[in-house]
C-alpha positions as CSV (number, residue, x, y, z in Angstrom):
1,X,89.6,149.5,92.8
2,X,86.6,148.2,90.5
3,X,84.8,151.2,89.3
4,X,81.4,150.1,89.1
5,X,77.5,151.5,88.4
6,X,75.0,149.6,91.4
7,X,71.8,148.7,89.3
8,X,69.3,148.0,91.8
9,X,69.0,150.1,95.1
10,X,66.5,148.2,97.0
11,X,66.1,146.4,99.8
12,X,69.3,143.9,99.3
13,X,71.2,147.3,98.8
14,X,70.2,148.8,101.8
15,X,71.2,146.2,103.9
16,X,74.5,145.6,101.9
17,X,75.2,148.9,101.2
18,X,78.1,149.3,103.7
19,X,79.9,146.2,102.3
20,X,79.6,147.3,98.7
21,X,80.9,150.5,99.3
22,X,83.4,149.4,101.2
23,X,84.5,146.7,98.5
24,X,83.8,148.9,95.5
25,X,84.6,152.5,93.8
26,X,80.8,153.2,93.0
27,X,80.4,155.7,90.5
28,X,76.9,156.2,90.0
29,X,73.6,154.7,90.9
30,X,70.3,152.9,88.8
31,X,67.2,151.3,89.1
32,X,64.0,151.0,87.1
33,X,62.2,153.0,89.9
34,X,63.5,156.6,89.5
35,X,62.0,157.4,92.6
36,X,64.4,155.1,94.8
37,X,67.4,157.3,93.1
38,X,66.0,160.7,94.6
39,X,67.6,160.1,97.5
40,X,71.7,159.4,96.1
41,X,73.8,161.6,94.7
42,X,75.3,159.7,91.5
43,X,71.6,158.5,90.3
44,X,71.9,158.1,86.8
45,X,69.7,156.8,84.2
46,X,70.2,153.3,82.5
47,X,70.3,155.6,79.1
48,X,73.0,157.5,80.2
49,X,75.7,154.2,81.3
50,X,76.2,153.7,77.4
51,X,78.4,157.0,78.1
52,X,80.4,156.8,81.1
53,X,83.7,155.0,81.8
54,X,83.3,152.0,84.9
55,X,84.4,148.5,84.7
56,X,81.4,146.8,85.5
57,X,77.5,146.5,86.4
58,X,77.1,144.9,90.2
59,X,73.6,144.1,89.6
60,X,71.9,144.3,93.5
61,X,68.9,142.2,92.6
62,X,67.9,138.0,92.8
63,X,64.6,138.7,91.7
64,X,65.0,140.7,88.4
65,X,68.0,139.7,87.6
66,X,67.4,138.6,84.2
67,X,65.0,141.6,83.1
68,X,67.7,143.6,84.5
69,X,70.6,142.4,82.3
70,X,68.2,142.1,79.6
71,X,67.5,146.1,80.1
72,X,71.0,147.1,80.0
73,X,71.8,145.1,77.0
74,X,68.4,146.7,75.1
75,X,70.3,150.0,76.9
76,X,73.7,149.6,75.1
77,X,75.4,148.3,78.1
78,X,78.3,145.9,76.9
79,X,77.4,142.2,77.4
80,X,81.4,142.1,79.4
81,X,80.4,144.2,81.9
């Protein structure tokens, strides 16, 4: 199974959440609003995915899509994931 960081735990997380789980081995959480991560036990900052071993970035978000890529490119993130 994909092992993959969720950027984005808003509201089309929440209501996906069960299907992404289900479809994915998530190994840690991010968003740009720290306070949304309190709440999850693999919260991680987008400074610290630069380090870690996943496959890819599901990115959980229409809206801010491209500031999001944009921010984990700035971040380090490889363009391939």
């Amino acid at each position: 199974m994909e092992k993959v960081i969720v950027y984005g735990v808003g509201a089309y997380f929440e209501k996906n959440r069960r299907e992404i789980e289900k479809n994915y081995h998530i190994i840690g959480y991010c968003d740009i609003d720290e306070r949304k991560l309190e709440k999850l036990e693999k919260a991680v900052k987008i400074e610290e995915l630069k380090l870690m071993d996943y496959d890819s970035v599901l990115v959980t978000t229409s809206i801010y899509a491209g500031e999001v890529i944009e921010s984990l490119l700035s971040n380090g993130v490889e363009e391939k994931k």
